[in-house]
mmCIF file of the N, C-alpha and C atoms, coordinates in Angstrom:
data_MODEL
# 
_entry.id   MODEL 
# 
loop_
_atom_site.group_PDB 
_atom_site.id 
_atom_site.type_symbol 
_atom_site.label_atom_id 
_atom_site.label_alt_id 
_atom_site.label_comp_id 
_atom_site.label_asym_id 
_atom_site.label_entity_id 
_atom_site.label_seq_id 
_atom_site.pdbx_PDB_ins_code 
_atom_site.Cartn_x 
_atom_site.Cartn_y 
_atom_site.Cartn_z 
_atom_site.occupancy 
_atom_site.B_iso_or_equiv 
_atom_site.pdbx_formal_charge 
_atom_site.auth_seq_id 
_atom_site.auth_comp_id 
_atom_site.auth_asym_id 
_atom_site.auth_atom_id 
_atom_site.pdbx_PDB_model_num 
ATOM 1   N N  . UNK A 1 1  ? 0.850   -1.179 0.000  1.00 0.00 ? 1  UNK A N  1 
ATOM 2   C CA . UNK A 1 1  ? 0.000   0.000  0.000  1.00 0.00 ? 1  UNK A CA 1 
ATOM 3   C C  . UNK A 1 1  ? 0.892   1.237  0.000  1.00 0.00 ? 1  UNK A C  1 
ATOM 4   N N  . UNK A 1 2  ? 0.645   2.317  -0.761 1.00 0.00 ? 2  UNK A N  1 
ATOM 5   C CA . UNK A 1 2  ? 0.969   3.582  -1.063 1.00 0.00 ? 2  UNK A CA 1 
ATOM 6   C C  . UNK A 1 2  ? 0.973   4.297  0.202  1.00 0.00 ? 2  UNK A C  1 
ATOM 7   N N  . UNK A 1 3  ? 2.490   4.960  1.042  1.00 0.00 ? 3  UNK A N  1 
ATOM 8   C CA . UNK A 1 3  ? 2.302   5.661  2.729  1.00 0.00 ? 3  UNK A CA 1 
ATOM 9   C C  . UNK A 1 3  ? 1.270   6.755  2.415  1.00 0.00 ? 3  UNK A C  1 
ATOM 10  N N  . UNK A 1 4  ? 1.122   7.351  1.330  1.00 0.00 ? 4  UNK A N  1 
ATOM 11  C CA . UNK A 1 4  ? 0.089   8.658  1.087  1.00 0.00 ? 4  UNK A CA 1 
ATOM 12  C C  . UNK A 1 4  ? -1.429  8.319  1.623  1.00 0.00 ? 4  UNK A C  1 
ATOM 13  N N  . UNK A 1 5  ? -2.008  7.015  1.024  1.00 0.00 ? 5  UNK A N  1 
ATOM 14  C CA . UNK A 1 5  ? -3.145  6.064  1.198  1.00 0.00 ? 5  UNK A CA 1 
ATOM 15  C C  . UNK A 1 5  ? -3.537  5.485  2.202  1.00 0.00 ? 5  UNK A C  1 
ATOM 16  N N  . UNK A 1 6  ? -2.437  5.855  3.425  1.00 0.00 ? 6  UNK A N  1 
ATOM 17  C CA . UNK A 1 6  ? -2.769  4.971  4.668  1.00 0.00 ? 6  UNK A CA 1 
ATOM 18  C C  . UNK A 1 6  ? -4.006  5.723  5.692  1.00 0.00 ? 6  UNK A C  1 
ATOM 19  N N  . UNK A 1 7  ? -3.967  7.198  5.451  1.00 0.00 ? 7  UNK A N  1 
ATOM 20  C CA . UNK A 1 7  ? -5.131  7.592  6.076  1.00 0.00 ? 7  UNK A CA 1 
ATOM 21  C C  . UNK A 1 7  ? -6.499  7.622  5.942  1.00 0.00 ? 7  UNK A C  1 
ATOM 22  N N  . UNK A 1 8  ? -6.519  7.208  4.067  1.00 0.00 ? 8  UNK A N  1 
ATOM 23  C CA . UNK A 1 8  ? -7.787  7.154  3.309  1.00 0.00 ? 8  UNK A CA 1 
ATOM 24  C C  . UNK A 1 8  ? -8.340  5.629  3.488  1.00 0.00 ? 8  UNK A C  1 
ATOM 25  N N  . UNK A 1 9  ? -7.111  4.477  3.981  1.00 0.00 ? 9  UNK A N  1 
ATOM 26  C CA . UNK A 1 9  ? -8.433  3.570  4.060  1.00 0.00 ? 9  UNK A CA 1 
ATOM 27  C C  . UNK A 1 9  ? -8.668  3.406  5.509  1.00 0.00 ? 9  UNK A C  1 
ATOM 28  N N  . UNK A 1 10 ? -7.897  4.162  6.466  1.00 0.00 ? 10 UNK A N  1 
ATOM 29  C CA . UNK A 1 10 ? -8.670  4.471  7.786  1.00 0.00 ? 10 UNK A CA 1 
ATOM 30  C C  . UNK A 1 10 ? -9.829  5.130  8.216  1.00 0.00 ? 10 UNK A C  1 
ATOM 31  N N  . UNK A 1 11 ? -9.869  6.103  7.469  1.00 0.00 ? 11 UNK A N  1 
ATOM 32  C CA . UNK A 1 11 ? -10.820 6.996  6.951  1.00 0.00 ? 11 UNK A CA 1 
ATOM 33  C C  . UNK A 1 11 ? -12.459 6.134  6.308  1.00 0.00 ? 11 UNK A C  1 
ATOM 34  N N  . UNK A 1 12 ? -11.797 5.097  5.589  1.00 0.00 ? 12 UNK A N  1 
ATOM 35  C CA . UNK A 1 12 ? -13.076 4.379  4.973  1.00 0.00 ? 12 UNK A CA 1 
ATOM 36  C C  . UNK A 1 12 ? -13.350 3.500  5.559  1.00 0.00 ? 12 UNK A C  1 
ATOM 37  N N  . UNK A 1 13 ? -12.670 3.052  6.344  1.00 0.00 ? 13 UNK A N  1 
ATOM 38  C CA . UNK A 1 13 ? -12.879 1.844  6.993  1.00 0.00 ? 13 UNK A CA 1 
ATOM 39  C C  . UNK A 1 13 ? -13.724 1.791  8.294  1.00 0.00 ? 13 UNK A C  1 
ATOM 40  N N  . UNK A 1 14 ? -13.762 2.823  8.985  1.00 0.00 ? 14 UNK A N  1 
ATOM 41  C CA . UNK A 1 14 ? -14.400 3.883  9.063  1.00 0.00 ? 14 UNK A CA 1 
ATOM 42  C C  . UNK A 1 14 ? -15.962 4.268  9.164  1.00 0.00 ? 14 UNK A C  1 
ATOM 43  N N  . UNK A 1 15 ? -15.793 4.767  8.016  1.00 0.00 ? 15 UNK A N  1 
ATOM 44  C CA . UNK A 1 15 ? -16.908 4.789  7.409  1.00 0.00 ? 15 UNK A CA 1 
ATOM 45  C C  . UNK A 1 15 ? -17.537 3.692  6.925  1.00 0.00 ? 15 UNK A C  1 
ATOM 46  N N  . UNK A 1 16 ? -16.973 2.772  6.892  1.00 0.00 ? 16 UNK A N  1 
ATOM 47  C CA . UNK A 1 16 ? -18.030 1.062  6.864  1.00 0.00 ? 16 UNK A CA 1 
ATOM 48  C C  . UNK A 1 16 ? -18.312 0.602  7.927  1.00 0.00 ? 16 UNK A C  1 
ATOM 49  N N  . UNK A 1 17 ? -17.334 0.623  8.856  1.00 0.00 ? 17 UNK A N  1 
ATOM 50  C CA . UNK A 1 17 ? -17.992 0.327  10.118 1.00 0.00 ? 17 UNK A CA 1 
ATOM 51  C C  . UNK A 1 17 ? -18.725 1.103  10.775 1.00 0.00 ? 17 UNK A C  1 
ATOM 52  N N  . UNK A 1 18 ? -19.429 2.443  10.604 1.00 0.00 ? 18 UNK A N  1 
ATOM 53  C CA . UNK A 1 18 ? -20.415 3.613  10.880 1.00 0.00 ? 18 UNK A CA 1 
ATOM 54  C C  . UNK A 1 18 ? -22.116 2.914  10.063 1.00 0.00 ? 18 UNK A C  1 
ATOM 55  N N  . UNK A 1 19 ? -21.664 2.815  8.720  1.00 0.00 ? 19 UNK A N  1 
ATOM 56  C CA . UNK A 1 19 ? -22.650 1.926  7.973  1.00 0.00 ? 19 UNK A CA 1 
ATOM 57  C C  . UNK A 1 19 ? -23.240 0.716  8.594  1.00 0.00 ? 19 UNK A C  1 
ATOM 58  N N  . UNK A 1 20 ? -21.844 -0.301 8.876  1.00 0.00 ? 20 UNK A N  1 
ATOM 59  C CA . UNK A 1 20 ? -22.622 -1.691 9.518  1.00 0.00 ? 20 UNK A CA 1 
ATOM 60  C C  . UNK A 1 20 ? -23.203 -1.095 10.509 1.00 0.00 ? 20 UNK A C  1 
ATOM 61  N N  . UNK A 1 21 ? -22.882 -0.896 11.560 1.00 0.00 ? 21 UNK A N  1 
ATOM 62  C CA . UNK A 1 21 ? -23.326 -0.332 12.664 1.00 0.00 ? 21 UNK A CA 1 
ATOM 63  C C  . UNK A 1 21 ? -24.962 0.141  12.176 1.00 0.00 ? 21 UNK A C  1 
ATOM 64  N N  . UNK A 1 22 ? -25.196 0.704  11.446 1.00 0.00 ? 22 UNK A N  1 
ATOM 65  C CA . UNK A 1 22 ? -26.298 1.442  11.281 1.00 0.00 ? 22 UNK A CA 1 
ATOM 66  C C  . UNK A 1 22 ? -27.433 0.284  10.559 1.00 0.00 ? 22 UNK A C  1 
ATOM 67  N N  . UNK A 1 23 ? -27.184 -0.435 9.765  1.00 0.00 ? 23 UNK A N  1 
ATOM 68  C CA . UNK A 1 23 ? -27.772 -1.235 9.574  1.00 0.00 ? 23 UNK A CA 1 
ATOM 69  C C  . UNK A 1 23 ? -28.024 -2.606 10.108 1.00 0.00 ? 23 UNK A C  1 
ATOM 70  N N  . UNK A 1 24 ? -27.183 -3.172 10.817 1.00 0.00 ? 24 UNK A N  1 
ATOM 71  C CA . UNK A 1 24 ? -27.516 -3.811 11.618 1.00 0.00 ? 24 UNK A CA 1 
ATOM 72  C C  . UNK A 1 24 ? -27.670 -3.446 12.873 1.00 0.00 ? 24 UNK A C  1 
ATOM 73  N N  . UNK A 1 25 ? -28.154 -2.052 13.690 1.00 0.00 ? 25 UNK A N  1 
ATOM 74  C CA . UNK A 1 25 ? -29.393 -1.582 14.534 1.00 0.00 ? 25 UNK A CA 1 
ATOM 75  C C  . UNK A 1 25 ? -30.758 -1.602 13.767 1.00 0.00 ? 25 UNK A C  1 
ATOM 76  N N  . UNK A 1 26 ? -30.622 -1.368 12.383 1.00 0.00 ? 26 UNK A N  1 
ATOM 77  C CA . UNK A 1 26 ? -32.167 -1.788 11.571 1.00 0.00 ? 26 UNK A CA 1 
ATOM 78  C C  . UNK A 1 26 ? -32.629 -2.905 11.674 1.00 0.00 ? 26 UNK A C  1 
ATOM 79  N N  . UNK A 1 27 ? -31.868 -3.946 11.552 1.00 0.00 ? 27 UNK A N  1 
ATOM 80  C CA . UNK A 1 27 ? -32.207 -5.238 11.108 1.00 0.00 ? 27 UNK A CA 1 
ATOM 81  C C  . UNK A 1 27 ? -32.528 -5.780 12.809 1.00 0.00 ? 27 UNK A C  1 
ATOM 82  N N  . UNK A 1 28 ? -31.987 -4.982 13.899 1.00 0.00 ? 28 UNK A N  1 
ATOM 83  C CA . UNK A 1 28 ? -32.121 -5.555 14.905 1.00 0.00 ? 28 UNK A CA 1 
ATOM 84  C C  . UNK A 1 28 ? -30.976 -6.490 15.664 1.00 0.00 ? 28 UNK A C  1 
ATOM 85  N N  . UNK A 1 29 ? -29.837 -6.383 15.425 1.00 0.00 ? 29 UNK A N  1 
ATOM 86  C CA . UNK A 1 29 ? -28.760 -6.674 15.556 1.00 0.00 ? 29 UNK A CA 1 
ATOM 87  C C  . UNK A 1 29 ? -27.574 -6.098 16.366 1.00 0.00 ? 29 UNK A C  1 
ATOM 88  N N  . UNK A 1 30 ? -28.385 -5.640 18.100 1.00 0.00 ? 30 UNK A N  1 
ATOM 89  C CA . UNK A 1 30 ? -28.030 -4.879 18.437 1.00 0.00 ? 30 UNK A CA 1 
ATOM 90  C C  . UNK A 1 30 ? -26.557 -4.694 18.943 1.00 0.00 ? 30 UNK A C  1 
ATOM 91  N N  . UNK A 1 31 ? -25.996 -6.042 19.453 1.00 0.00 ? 31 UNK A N  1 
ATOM 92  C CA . UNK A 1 31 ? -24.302 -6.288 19.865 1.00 0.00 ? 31 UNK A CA 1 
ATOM 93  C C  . UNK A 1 31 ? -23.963 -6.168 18.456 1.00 0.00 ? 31 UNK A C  1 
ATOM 94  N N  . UNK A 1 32 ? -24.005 -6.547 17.342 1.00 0.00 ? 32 UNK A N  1 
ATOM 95  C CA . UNK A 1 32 ? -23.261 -6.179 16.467 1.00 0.00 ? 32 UNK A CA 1 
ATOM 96  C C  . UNK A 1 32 ? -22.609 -4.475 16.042 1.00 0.00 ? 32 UNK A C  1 
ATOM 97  N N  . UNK A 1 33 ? -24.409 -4.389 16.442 1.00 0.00 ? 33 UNK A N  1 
ATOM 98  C CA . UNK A 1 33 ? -24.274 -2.430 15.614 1.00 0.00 ? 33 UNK A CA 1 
ATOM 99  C C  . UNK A 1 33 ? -23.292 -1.935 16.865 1.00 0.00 ? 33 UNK A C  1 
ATOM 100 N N  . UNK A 1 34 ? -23.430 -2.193 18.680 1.00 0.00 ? 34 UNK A N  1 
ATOM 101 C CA . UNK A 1 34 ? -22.401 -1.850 19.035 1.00 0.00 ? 34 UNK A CA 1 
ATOM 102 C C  . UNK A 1 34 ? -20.831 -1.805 18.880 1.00 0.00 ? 34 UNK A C  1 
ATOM 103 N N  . UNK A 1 35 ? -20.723 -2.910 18.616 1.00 0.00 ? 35 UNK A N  1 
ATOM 104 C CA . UNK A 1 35 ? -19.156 -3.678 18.389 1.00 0.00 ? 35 UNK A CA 1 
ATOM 105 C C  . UNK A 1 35 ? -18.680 -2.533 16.840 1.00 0.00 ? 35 UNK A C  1 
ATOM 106 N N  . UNK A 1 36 ? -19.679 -2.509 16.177 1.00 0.00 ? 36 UNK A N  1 
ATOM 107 C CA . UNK A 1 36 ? -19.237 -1.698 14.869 1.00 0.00 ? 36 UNK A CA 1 
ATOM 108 C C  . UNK A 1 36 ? -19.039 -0.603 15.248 1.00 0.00 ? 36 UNK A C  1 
ATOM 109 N N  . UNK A 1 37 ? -20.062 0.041  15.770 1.00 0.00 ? 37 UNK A N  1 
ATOM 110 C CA . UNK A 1 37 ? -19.729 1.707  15.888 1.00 0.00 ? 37 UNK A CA 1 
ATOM 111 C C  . UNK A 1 37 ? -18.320 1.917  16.996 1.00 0.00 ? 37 UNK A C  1 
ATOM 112 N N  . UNK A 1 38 ? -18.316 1.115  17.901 1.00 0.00 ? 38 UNK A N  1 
ATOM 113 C CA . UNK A 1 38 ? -17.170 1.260  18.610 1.00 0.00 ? 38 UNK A CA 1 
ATOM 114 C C  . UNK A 1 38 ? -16.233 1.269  17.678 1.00 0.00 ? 38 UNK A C  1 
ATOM 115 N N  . UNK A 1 39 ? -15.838 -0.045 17.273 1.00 0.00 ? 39 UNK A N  1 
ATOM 116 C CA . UNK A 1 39 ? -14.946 0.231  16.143 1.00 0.00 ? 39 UNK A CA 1 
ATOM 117 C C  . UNK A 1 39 ? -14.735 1.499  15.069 1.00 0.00 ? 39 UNK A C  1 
ATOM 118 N N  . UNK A 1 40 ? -15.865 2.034  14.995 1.00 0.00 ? 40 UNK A N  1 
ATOM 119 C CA . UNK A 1 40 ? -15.671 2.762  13.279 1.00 0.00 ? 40 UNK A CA 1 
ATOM 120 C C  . UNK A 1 40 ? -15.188 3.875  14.524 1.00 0.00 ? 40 UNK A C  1 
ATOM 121 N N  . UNK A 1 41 ? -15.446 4.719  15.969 1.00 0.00 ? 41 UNK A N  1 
ATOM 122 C CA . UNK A 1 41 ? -15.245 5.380  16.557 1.00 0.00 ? 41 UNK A CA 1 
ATOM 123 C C  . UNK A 1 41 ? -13.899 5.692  16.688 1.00 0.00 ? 41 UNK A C  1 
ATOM 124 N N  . UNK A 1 42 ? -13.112 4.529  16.994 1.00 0.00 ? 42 UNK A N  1 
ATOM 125 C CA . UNK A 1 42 ? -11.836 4.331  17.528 1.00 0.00 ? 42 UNK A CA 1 
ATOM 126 C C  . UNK A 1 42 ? -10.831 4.453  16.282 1.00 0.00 ? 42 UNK A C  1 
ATOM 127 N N  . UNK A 1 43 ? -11.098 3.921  15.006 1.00 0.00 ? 43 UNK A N  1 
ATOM 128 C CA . UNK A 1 43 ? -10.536 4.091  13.816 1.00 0.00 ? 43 UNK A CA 1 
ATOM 129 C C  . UNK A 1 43 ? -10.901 5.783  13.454 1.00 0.00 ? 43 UNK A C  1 
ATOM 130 N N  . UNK A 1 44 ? -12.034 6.482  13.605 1.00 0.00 ? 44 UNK A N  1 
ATOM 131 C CA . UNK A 1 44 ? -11.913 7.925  13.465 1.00 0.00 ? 44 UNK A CA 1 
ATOM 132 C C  . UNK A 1 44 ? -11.034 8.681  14.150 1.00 0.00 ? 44 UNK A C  1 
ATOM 133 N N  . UNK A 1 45 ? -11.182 8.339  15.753 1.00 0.00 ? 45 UNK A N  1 
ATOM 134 C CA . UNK A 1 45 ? -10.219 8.854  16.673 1.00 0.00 ? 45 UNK A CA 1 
ATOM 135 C C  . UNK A 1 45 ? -8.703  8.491  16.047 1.00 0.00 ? 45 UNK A C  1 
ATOM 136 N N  . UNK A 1 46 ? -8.386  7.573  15.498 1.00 0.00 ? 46 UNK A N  1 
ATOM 137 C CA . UNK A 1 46 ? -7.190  7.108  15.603 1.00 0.00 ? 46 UNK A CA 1 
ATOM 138 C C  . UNK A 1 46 ? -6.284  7.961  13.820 1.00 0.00 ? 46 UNK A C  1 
ATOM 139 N N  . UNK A 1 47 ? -7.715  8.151  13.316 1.00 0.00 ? 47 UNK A N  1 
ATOM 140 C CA . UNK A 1 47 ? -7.494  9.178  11.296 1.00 0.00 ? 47 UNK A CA 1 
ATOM 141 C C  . UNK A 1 47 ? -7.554  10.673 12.521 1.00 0.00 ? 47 UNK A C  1 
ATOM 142 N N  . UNK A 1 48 ? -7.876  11.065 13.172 1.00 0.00 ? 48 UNK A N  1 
ATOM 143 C CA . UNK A 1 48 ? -8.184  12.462 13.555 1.00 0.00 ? 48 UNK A CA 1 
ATOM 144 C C  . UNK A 1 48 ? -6.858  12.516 13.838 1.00 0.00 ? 48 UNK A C  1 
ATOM 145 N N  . UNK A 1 49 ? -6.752  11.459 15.000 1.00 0.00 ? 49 UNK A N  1 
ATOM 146 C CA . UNK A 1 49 ? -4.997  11.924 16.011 1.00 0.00 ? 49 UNK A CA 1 
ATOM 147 C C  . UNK A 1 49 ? -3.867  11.918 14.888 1.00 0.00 ? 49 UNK A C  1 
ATOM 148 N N  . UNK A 1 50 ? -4.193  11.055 13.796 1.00 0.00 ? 50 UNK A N  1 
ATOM 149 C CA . UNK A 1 50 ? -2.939  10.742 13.018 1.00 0.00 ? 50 UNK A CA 1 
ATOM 150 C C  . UNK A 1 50 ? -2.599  12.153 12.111 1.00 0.00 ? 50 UNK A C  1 
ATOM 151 N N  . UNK A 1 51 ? -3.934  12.641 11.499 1.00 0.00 ? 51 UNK A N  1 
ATOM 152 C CA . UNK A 1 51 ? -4.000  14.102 10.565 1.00 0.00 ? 51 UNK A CA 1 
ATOM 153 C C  . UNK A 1 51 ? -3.886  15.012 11.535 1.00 0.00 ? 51 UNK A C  1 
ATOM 154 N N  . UNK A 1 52 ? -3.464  15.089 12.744 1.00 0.00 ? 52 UNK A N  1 
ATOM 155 C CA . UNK A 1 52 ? -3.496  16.510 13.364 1.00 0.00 ? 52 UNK A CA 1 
ATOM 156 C C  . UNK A 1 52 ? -1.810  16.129 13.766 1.00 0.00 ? 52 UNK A C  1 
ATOM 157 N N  . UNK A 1 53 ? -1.390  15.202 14.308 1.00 0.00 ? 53 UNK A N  1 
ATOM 158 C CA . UNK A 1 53 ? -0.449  15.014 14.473 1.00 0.00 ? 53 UNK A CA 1 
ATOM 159 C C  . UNK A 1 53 ? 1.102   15.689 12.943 1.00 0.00 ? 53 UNK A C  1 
ATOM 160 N N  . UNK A 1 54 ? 0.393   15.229 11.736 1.00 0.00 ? 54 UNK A N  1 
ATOM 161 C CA . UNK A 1 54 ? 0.939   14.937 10.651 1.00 0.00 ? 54 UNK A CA 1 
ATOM 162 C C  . UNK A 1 54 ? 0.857   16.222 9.772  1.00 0.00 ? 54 UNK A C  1 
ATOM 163 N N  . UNK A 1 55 ? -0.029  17.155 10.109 1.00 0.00 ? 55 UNK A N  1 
ATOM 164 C CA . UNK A 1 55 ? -0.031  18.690 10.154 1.00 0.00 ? 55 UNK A CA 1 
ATOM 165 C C  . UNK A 1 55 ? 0.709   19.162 10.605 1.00 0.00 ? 55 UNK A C  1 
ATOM 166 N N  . UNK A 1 56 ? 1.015   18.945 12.334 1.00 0.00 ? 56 UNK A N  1 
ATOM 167 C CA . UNK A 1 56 ? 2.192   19.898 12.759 1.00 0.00 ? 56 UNK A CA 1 
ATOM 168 C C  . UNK A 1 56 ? 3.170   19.523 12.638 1.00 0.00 ? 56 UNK A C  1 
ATOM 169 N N  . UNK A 1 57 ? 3.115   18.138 12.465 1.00 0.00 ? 57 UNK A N  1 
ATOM 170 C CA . UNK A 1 57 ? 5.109   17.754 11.917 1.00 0.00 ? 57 UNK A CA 1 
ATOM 171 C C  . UNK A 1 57 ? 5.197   18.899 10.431 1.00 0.00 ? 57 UNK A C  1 
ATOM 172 N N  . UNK A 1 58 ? 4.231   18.454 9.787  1.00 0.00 ? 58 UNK A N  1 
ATOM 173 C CA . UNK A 1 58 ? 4.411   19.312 8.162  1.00 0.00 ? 58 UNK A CA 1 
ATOM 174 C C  . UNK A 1 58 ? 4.572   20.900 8.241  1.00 0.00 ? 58 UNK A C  1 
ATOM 175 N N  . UNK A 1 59 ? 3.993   21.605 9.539  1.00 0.00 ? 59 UNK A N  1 
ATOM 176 C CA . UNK A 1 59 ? 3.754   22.690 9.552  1.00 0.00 ? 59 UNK A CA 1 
ATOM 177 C C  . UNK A 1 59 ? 5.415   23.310 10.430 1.00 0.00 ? 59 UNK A C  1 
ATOM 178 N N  . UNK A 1 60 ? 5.843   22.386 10.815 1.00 0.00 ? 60 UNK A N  1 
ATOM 179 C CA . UNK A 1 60 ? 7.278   22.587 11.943 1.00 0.00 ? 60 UNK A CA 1 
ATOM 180 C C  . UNK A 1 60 ? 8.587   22.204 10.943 1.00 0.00 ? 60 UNK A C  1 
ATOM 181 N N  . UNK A 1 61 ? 8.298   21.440 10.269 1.00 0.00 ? 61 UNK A N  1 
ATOM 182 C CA . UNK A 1 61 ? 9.568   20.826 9.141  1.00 0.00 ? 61 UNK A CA 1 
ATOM 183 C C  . UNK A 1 61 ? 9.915   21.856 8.811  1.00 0.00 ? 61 UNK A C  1 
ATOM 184 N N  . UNK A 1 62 ? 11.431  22.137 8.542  1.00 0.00 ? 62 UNK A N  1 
ATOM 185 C CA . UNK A 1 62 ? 12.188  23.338 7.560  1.00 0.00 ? 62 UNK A CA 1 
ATOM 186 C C  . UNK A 1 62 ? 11.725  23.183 6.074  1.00 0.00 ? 62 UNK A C  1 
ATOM 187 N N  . UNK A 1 63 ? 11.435  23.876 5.174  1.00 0.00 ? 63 UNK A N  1 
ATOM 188 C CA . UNK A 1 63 ? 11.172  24.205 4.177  1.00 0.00 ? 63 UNK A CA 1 
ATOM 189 C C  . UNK A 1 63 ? 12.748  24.085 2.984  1.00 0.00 ? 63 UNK A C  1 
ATOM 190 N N  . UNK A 1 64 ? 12.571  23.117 2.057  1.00 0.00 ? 64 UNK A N  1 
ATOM 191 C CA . UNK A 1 64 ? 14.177  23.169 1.500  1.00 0.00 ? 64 UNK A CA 1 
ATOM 192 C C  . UNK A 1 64 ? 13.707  24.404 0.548  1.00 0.00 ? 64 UNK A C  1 
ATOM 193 N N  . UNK A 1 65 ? 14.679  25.359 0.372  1.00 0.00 ? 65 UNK A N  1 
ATOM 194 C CA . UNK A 1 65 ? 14.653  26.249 -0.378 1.00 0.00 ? 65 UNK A CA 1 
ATOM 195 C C  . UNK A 1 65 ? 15.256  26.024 -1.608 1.00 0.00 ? 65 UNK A C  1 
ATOM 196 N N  . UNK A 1 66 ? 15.208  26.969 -2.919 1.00 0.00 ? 66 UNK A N  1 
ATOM 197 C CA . UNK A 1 66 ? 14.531  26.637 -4.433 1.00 0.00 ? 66 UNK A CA 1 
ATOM 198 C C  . UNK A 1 66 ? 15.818  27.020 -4.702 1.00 0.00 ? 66 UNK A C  1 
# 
């Protein structure tokens, strides 16, 4: 996998487990939809900490000049 790509399938992954979660509380599937949303929670928390983190390294790095 591409290091650029590593936040986008955290990011989606994510977002599928927000989905399961949601549909299986429809279907009535209620330990599941928990277990998912926890999950999709902890994978957001974990894309948030990583892009804020990865900002201020980018924003603190010296700049190579032209």
């Amino acid at each position: 996998m591409l290091p650029h790509l590593k936040g986008v399938f955290m990011l989606r992954a994510s977002i599928i487990f927000f989905v399961i979660g949601i549909l299986s509380m429809i279907f009535g599937a209620y330990n599941i939809a928990g277990v998912s949303v926890e999950i999709g929670k902890l994978l957001l928390l974990i894309f948030v900490t990583l892009a804020i983190v990865g900002a201020i390294i980018s924003w603190l790095s010296p700049r190579p000049r032209s």
